[in-house]
C-alpha positions as CSV (number, residue, x, y, z in Angstrom):
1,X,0.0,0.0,0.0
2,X,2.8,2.6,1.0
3,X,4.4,1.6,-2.8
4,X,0.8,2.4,-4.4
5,X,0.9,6.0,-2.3
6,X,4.0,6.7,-3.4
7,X,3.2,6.2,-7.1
8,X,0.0,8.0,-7.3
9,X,1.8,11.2,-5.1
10,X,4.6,10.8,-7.9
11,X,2.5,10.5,-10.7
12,X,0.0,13.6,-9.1
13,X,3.1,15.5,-8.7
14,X,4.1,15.4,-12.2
15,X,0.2,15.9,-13.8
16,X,0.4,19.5,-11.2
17,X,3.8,20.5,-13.2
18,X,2.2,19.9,-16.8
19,X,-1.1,21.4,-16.0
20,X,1.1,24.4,-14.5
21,X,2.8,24.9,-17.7
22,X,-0.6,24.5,-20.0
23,X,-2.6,26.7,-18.2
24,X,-0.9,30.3,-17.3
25,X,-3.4,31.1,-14.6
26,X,-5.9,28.4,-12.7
27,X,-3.1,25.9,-11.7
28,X,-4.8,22.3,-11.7
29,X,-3.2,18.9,-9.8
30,X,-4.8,16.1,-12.6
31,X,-6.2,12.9,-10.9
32,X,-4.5,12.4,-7.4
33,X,-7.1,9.9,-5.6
34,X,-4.9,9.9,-3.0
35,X,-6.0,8.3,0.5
36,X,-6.3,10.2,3.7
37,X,-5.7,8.6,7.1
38,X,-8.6,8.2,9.4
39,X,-6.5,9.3,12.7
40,X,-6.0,12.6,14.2
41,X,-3.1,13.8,11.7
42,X,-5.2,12.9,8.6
43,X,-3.5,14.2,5.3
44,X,-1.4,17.6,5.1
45,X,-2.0,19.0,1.8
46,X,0.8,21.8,0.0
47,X,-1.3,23.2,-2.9
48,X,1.8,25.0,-4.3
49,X,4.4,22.1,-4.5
50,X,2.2,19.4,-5.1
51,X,3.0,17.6,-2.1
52,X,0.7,15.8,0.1
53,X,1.0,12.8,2.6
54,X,-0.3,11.5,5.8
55,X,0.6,12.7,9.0
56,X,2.4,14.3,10.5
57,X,2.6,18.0,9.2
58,X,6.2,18.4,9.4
59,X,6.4,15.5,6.4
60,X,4.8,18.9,4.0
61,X,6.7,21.9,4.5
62,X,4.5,24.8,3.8
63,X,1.1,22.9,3.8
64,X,-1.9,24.4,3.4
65,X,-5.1,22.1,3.8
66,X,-5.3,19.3,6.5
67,X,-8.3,17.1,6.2
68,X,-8.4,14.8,9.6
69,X,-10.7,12.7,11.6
70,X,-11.0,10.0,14.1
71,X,-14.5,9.6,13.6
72,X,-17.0,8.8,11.1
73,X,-17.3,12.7,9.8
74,X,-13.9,14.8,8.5
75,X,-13.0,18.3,10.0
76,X,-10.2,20.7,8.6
77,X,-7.5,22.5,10.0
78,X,-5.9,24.9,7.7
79,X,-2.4,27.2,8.0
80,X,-2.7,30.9,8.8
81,X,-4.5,32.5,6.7
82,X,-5.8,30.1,5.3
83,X,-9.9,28.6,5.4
84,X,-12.6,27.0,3.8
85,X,-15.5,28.2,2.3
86,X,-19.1,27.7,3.5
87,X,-21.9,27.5,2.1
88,X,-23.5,30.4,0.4
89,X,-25.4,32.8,2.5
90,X,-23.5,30.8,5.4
91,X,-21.7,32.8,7.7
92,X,-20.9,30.5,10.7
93,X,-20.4,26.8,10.8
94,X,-18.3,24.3,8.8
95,X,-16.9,23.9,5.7
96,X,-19.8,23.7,2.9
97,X,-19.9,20.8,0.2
98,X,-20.5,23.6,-2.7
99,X,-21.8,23.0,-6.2
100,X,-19.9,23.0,-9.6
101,X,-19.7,26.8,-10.7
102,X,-19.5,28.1,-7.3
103,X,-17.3,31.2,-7.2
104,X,-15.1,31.1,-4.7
105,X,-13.2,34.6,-3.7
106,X,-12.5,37.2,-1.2
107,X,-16.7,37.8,-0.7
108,X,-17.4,34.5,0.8
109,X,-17.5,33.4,4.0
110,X,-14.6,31.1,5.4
111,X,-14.4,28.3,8.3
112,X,-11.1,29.0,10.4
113,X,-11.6,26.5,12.8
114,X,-11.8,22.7,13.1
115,X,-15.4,21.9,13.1
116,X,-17.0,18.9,11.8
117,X,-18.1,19.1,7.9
118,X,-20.8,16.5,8.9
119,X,-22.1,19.2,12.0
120,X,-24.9,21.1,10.4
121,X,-27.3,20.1,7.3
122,X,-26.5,23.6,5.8
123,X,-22.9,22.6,5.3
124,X,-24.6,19.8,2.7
125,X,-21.5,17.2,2.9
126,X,-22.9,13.3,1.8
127,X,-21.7,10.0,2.6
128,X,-20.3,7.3,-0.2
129,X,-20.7,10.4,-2.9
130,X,-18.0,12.9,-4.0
131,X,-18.0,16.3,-2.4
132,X,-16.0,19.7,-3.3
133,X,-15.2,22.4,-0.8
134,X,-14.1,26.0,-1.8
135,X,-10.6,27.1,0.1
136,X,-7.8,29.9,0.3
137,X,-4.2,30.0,1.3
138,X,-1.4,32.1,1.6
139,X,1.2,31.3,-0.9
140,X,5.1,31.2,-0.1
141,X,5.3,34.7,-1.5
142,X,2.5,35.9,0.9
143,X,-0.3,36.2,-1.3
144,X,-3.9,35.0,-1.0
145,X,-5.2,32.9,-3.3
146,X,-8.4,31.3,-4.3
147,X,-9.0,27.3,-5.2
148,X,-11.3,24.1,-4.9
149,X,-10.6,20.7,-4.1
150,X,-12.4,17.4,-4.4
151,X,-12.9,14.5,-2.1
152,X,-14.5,11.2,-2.3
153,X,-16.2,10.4,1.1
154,X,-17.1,6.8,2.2
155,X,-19.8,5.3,4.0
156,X,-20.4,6.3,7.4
157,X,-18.6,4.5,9.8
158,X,-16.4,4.2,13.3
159,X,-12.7,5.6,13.4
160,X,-10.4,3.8,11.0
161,X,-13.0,1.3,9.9
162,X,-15.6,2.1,7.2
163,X,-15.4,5.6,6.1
164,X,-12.4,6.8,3.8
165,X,-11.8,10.3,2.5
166,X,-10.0,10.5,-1.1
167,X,-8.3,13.7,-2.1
168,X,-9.5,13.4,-5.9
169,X,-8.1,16.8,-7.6
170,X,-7.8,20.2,-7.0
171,X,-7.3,23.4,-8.4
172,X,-6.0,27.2,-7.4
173,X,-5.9,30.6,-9.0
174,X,-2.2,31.2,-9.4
175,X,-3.3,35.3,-9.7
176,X,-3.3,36.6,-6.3
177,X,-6.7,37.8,-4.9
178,X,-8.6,36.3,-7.9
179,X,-11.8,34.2,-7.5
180,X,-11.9,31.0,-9.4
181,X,-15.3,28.8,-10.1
182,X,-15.5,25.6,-8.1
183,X,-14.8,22.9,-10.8
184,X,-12.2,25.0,-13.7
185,X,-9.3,23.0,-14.5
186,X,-7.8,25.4,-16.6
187,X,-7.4,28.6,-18.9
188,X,-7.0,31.9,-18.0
189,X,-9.7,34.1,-15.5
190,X,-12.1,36.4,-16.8
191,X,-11.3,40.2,-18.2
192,X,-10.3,41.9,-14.7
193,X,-13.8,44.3,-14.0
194,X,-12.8,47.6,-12.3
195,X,-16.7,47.5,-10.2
196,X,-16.3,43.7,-9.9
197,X,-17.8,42.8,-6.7
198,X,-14.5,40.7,-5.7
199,X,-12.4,43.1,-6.1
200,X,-9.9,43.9,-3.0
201,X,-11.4,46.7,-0.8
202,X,-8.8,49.3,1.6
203,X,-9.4,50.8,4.8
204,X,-7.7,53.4,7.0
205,X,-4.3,52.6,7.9
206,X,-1.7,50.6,5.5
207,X,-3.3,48.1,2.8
208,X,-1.6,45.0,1.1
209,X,-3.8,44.2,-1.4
210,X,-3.5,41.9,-4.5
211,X,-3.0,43.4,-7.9
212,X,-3.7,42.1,-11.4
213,X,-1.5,44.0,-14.3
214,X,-3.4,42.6,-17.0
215,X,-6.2,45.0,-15.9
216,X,-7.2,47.8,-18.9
217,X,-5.0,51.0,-18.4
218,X,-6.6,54.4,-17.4
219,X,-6.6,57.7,-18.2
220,X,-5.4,60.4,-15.5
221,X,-5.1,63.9,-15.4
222,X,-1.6,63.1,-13.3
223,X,-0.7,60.6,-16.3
224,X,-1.5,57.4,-18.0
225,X,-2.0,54.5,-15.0
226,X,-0.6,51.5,-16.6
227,X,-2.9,47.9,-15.7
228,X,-5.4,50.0,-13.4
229,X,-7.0,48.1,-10.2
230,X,-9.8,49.5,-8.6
231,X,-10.4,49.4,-4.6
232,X,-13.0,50.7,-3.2
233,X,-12.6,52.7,0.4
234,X,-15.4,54.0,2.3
235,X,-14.9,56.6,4.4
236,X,-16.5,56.9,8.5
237,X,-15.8,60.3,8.8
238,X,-15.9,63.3,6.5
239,X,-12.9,65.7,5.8
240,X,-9.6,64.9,4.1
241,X,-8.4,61.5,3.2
242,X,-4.6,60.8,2.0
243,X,-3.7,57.9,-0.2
244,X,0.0,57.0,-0.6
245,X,1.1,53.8,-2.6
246,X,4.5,53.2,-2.4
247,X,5.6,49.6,-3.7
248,X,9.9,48.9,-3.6
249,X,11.3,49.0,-7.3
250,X,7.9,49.5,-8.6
251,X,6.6,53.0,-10.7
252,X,3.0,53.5,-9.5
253,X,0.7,56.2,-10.2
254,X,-2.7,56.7,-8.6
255,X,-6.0,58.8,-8.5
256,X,-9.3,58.8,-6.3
257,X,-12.6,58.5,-8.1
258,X,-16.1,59.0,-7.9
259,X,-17.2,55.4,-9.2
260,X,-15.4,52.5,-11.4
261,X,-17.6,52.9,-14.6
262,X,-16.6,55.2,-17.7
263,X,-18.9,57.9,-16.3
264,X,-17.1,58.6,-12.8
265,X,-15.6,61.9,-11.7
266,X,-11.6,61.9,-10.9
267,X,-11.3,63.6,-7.5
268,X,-7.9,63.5,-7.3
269,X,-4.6,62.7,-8.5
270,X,-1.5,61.6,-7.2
271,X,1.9,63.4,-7.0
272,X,5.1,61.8,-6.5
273,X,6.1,60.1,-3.6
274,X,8.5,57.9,-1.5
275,X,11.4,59.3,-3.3
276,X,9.7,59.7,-6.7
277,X,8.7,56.0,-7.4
278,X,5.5,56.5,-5.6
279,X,2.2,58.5,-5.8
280,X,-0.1,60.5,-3.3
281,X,-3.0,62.6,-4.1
282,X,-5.1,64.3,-0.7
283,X,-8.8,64.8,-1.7
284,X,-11.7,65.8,1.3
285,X,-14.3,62.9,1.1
286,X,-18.1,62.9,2.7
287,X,-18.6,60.2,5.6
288,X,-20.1,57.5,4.2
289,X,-19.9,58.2,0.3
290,X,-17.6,55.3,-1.7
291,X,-15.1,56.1,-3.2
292,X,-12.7,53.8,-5.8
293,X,-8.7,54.6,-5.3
294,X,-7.3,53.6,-9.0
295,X,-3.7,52.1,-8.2
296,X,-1.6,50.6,-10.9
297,X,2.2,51.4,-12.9
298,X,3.8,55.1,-14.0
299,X,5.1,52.9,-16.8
300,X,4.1,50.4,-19.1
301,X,6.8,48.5,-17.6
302,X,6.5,49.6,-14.2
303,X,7.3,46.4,-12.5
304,X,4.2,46.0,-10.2
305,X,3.5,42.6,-10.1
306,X,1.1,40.6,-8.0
307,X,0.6,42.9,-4.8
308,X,0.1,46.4,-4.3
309,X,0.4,48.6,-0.9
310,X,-2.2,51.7,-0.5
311,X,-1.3,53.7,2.6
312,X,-4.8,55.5,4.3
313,X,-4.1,58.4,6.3
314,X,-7.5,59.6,7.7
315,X,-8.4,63.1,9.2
316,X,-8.9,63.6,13.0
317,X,-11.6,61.5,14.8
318,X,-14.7,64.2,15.7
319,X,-14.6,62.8,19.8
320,X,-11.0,64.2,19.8
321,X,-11.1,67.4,17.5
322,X,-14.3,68.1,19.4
323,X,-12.9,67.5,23.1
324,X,-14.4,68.2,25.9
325,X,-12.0,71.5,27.3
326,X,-10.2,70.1,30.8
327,X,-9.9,73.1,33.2
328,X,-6.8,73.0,35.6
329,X,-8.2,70.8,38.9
330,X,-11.1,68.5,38.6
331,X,-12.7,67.6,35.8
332,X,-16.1,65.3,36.3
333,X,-15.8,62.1,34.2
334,X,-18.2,58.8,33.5
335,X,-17.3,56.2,30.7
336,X,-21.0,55.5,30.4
337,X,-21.9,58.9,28.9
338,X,-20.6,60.3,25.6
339,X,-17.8,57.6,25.1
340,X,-16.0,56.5,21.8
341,X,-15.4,53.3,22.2
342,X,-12.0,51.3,21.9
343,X,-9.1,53.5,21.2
344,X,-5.5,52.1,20.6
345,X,-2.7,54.0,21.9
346,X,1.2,54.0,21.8
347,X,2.1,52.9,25.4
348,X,6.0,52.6,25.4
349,X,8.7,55.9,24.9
350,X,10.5,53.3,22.3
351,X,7.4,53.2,20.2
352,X,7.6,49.7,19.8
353,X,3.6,48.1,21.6
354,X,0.2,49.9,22.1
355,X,-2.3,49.4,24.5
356,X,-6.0,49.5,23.7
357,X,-8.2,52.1,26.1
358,X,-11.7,51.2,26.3
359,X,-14.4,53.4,26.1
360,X,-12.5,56.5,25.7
361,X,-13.4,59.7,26.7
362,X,-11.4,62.8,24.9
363,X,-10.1,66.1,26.7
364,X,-8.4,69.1,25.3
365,X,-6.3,71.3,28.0
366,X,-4.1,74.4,27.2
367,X,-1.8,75.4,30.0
368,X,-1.8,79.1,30.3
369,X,1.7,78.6,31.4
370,X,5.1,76.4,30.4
371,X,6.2,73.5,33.3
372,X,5.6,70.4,34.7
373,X,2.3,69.0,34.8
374,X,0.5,66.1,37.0
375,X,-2.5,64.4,35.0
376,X,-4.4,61.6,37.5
377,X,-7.4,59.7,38.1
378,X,-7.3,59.0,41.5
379,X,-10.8,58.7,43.3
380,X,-12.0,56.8,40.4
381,X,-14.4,53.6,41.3
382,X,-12.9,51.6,39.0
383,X,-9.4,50.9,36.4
384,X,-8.7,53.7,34.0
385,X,-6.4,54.4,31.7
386,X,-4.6,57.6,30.8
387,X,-2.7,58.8,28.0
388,X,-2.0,62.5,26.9
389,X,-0.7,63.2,22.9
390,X,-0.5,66.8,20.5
391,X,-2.1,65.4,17.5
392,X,-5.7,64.0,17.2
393,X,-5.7,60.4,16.0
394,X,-7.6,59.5,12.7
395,X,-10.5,57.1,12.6
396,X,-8.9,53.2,13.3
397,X,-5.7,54.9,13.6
398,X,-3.2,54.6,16.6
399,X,-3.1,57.7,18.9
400,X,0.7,58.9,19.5
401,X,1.6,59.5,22.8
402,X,3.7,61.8,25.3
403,X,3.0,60.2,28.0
404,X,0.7,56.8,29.0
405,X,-0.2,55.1,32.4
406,X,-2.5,52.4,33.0
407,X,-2.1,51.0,36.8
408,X,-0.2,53.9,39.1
409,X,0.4,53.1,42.9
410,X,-1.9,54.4,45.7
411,X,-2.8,57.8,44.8
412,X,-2.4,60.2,48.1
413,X,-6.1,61.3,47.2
414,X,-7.8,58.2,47.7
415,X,-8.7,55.1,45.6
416,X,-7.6,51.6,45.4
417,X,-4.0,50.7,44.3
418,X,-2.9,49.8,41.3
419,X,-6.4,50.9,39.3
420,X,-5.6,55.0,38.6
421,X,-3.5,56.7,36.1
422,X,-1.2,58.6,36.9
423,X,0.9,60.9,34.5
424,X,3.7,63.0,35.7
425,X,7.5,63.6,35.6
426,X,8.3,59.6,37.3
427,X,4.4,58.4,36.5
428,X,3.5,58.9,40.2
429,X,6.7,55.3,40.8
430,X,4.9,53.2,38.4
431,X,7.0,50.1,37.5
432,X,5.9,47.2,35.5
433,X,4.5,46.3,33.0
434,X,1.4,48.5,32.7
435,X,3.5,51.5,34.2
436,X,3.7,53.2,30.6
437,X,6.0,56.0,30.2
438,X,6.2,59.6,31.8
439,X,5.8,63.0,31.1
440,X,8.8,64.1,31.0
441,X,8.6,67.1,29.1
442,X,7.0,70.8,30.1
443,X,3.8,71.4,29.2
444,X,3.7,74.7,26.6
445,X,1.1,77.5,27.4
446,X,-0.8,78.3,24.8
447,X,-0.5,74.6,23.2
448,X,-3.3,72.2,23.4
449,X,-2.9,68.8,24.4
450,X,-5.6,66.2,23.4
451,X,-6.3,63.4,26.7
452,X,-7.8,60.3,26.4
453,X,-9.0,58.8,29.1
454,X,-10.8,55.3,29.5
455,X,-11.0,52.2,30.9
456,X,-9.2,48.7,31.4
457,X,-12.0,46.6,31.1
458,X,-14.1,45.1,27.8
459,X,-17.5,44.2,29.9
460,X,-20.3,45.8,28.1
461,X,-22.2,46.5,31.7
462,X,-18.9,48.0,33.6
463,X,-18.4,51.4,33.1
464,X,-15.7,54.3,35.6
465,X,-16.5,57.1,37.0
466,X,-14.5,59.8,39.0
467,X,-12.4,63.4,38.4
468,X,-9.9,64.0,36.0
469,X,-7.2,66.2,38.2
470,X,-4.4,68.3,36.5
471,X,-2.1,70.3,38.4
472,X,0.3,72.4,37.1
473,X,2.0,75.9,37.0
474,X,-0.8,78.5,35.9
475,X,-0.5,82.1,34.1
476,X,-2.9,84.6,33.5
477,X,-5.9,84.6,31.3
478,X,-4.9,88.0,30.5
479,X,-2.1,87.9,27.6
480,X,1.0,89.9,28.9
481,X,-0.1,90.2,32.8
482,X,2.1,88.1,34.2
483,X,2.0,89.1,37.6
484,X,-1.7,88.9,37.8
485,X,-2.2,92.6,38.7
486,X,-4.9,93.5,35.8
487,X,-2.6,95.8,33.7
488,X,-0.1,95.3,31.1
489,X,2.9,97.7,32.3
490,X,6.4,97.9,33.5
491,X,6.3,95.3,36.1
492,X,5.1,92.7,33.1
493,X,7.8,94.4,30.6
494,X,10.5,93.7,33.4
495,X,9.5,89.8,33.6
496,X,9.9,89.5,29.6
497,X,12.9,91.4,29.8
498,X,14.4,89.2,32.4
499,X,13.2,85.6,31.0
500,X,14.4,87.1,27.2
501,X,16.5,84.4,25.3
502,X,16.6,82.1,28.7
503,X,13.1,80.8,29.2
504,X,9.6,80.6,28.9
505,X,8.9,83.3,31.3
506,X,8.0,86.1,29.1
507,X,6.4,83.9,26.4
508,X,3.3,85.5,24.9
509,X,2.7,83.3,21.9
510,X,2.7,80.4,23.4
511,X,6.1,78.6,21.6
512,X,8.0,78.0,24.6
513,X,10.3,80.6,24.2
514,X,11.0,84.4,25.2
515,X,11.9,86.7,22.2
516,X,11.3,89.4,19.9
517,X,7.9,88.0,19.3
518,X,7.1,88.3,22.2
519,X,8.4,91.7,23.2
520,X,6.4,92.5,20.0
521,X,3.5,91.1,21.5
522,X,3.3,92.9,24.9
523,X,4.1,96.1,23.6
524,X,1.1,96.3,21.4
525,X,-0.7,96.0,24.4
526,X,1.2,97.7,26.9
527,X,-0.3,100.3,29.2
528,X,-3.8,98.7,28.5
529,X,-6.3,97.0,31.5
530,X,-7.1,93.2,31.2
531,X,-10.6,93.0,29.3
């Protein structure tokens, strides 16, 4: 028997290569009919190589598809990234046995897990009858592609008895991202559709996406884009959008449209980029409205080959350019009311981890004068989270940090140990490894300084209240009085005068330094009463 396997894996192996080399694009194995263990290893399939044998895993380098069982049904374990597709209208539950013509692409619905094929009746599998499921995988080069793959199933039976499972054939899109119909053996895929509803989508943040350069070429204002691909990006919040695609040792040029028929309106067009290789365009989009970012080369021989990277840069979230304004002392908080949900922050000085700050509420303070500043939460009822940053984040985008503490010792105010935030010059002694990083830098006055406070935990029902405290030095409300007197005269032109060129002291614009700006400043108002 182990003779027969090896002759019909050798024999599969060679049937792959020639289909390979017939058939530029769906790659197809031939007859394989190769028998799966009924054990808990079952066979490890490599899609790519054309190598498949019976446990254990390590025997197929790279594998892709694991059909196993010690029972009368079959489940399927898959590498990362990998899955296989359910049935139609499906989206829970096992593996589906899916019907000649099925398409199978980045719209359906995949099984990640190990359940049974034989669990639900919607997954349609049959005993003594030959079934086909959809799958993906990540290829060696990192790409996604699409295939099918056919099994004979035997009758119903007890582990390692009555029921085999036969890997028959099988067949994969060797274009990355590209749906293939359950059942082709060969030929090229269809005409690439710009508005095709398989095509890859983007979202805020960076984008890996797979590209198809036999796609038509499009006209631009910015140029000629060379084998366009269309991705549609929706936007959650209105105002200006930046897309950057930047590919290594690849000329790409992009615009924004309207739609992905002949009648759409460009929007925008890129510029160069990423040293001159790459292409940007900045357009201001409505919340909500599609829009279809047209990515492909600068050059008829641009080099882009199967991938393509889009960068999103998305404006401000509305909770954080709309901050409630923190006042110097306490400030009345309650993660219940008026919260934003999940926010991601950077939580180390090196840059390197985040941390994720539930229901997150947003501040905005402005120091009316330069130093060092304390930012707590102590008297809180339950664990918060703290972080304090200079530039709004943009929606699913990372918030950059100053400063971040989740869990500060005992705060001298009250509260339990361990559960407030803390943010100062030494994070009130915090050590460990939800201690953060502290603010070790003045505060500016005049500068405004976006908080975002929150909470530890993810249960729906459990929600912190307490007082936001800052502390910190304080100046006047009235530009140029710096001794707090009512009237801009002497006595202020003496401070500016004395802090000029060393310090902050004098600083009337609010850039952390005292100069001729400054001197500028207070003279245009000097002599004059406070309003």
């Amino acid at each position: 028997m182990k003779n027969l396997k090896l002759e019909l894996h050798f024999a599969a192996t060679a049937a792959l290569c020639l289909a390979g080399a017939a058939a530029a694009d769906v790659v197809y194995s031939g007859p394989v009919n190769f028998v799966c263990a009924v054990d808990i290893d079952g066979c490890y399939i490599n899609v790519e190589t054309g190598v498949f044998s019976n446990g254990p895993g390590s025997g197929v380098p790279g594998w892709d598809v694991n059909p196993y069982s010690t029972s009368g049904g079959m489940n399927f374990f898959n590498s990362t990234g990998g899955g296989q597709l359910r049935q139609t209208g499906q989206t829970t539950g096992p593996a589906g046995n899916i019907a000649a013509g099925t398409v199978i692409g980045s719209t359906g619905s995949y099984n990640t897990s190990t359940a049974n094929v034989y669990a639900t009746a919607s997954a349609g599998w049959q005993y003594s009858a030959t079934n086909m499921i959809g799958f993906r995988f990540v290829s060696s080069a990192g790409t996604t592609h699409y295939g099918w793959m056919r099994f004979q199933m035997g009758a119903q039976g007890s582990a390692g008895t009555a029921m085999t499972r036969t890997l028959v054939d099988y067949a994969y899109e060797s274009i990355a991202g590209t749906s293939i119909v359950a059942g082709n053996t060969g030929g090229p895929p269809p005409a690439y559709d710009p508005c095709a509803a398989t095509n890859p989508t983007i979202a805020n943040g960076a984008n890996s996406k797979a590209y198809r350069a036999d796609a038509a070429n499009a006209s631009a204002s910015c140029g000629t884009i060379y084998g366009a691909n269309y991705y549609k990006f929706t936007p959650a919040d209105a105002g200006q959008y930046t897309f950057q695609s930047c590919v290594a040792g690849a000329a790409v040029q992009l615009s924004v449209r309207s739609g992905c028929d002949a009648s759409a309106s460009e929007l925008a067009c890129g510029a160069p980029a990423c040293g001159g290789l790459g292409s940007s365009a900045a357009v201001t989009l409505s919340a909500g409205v599609p829009v279809y970012v047209v990515v492909g080369g600068a050059s008829a021989s641009s080099g882009l080959t199967n991938t393509v990277s889009v960068a999103v840069t998305a404006p401000p979230i509305a909770a954080c350019v709309n901050a409630t304004v923190a006042a110097y002392g306490d400030n009345a908080f309650d993660t219940g009311i008026g919260n934003n949900g999940p926010q991601v922050v950077q939580n180390n000085l090196a840059d390197t981890t985040t941390a994720t700050i539930q229901k997150s509420l947003w501040y905005a303070f402005t120091p009316t004068a330069t130093g060092q500043f304390a930012i707590k939460t102590c008297g809180s009822n339950g664990d918060t989270m703290l972080a304090i940053g200079t530039t709004c984040p943009g929606a699913g985008s990372r918030f950059n940090t100053i400063a971040f503490n989740d869990d500060a010792p005992l705060c001298s105010s009250g509260g339990t140990g361990n559960l407030a935030s803390f943010i100062n010059a030494t994070n009130n002694g915090a050590t460990g490894s939800f201690a953060g990083f502290p603010l070790t830098q003045d505060l500016v006055a005049g500068t405004t300084y976006y908080i975002c406070l929150g909470q530890f935990s993810t249960t729906a029902t459990t929600t912190v209240a307490g007082l936001l405290n800052i502390t910190g030095p304080e100046g006047s409300a009235c530009d140029g009085d710096f001794n707090n007197d009512g009237v801009r005269d002497g006595a202020d032109l003496g401070t500016l005068l004395a802090s000029f060129g060393f310090d902050a002291g004098g600083d009337m614009n609010g850039d952390g330094v005292t100069d001729g700006a400054d001197l500028g400043a207070l003279l245009a108002v000097f002599g004059t009463a406070c309003p």
